[in-house]
C-alpha positions as CSV (number, residue, x, y, z in Angstrom):
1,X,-0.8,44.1,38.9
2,X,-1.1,40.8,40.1
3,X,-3.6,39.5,38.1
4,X,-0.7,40.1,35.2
5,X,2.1,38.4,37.5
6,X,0.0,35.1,37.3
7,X,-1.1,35.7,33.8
8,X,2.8,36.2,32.9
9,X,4.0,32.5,35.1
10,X,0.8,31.1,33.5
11,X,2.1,31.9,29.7
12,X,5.6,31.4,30.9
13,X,4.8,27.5,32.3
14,X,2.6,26.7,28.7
15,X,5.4,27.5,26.9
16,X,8.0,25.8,28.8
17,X,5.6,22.5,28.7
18,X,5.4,22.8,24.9
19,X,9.1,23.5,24.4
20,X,9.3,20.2,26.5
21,X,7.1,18.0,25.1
22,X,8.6,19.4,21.5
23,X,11.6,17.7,23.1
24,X,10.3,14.7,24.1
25,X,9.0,14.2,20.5
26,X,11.7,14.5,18.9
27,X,13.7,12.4,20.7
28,X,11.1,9.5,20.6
29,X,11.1,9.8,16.5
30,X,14.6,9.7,16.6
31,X,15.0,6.3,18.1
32,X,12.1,4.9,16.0
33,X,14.4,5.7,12.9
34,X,17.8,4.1,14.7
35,X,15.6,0.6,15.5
36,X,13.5,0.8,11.7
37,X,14.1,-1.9,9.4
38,X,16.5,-1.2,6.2
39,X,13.7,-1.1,3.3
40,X,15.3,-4.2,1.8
41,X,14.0,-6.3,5.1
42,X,11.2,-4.5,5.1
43,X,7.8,-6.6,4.3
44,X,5.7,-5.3,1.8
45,X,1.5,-5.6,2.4
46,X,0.9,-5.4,-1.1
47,X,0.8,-8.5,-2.7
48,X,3.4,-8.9,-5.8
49,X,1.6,-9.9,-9.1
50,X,2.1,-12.6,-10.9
51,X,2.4,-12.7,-14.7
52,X,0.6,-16.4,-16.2
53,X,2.1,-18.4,-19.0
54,X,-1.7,-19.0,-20.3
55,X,-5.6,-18.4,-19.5
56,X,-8.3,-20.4,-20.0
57,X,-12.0,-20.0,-19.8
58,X,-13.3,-16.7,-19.0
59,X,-16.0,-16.2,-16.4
60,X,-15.8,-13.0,-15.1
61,X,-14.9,-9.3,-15.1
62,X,-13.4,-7.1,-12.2
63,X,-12.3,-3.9,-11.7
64,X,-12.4,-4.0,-15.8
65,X,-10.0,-7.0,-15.7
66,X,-11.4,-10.5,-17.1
67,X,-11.7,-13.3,-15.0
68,X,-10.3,-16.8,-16.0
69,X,-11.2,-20.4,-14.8
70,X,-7.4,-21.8,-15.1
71,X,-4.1,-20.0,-15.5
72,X,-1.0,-21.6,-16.4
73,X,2.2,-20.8,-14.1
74,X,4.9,-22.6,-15.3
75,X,3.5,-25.3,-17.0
76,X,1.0,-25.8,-14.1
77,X,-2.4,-24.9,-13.7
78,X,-4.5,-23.1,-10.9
79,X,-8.3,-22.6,-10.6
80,X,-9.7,-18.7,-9.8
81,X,-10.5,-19.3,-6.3
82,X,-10.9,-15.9,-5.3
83,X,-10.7,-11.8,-5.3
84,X,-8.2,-10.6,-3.0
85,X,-9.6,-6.7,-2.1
86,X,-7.4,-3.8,-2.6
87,X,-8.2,-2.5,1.2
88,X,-7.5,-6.1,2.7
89,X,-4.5,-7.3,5.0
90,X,-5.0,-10.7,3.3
91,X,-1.7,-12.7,2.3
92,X,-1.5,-15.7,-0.3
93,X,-1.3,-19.0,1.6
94,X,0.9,-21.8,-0.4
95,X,0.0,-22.9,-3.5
96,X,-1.4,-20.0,-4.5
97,X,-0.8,-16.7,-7.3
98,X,-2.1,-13.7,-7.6
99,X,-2.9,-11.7,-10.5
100,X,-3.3,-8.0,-11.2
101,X,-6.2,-6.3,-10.2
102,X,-5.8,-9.4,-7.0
103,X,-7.3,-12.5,-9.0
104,X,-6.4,-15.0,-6.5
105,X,-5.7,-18.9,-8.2
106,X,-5.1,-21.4,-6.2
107,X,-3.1,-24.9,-8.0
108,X,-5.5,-27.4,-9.6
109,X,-5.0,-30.9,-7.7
110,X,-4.6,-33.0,-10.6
């Protein structure tokens, strides 16, 4: 008989720590969402592709996309300077556009 009292307060103490961590949880996700960013401050990881006025020279394929030397973007060029992975973090520094698949150019300095 006692070994079911203890058995009983054992079950009965799991379930009240569940039912309050449940709790807990819930009320942690629910003031992420109150301090989330609106989705039109949000920052988006993936990079935004540009569209070029012109290509030039190929050199290359990847991911079953060609690979040009120079691009035009609005009347100026930029050089392929390198292949920005799908799985990266990487951002664009200044100066440069990115092309589907992630054909990186960066602007020519004449």
């Amino acid at each position: 008989m006692e070994i079911i009292l203890i058995e009983l307060l054992l079950w009965a103490g799991l379930i009240f720590f569940f039912w309050a961590l449940r709790d807990g949880l819930n009320q942690a996700e629910a003031e992420m969402e109150k301090h989330e960013l609106p989705q039109e401050h949000a920052i988006s990881l993936l990079p935004s592709f540009d569209r070029p006025d012109r290509l030039s020279e190929p050199i290359g394929r990847y991911r079953d996309a060609q690979i040009y030397r120079i691009a035009f973007f609005e009347g100026k060029a930029y050089q392929f300077q390198h292949i920005l992975p799908w799985e990266s973090f990487s951002f664009l520094v200044a100066g440069e556009r990115c092309i589907a698949p992630g054909l990186v150019y960066a602007m020519c300095a004449d």
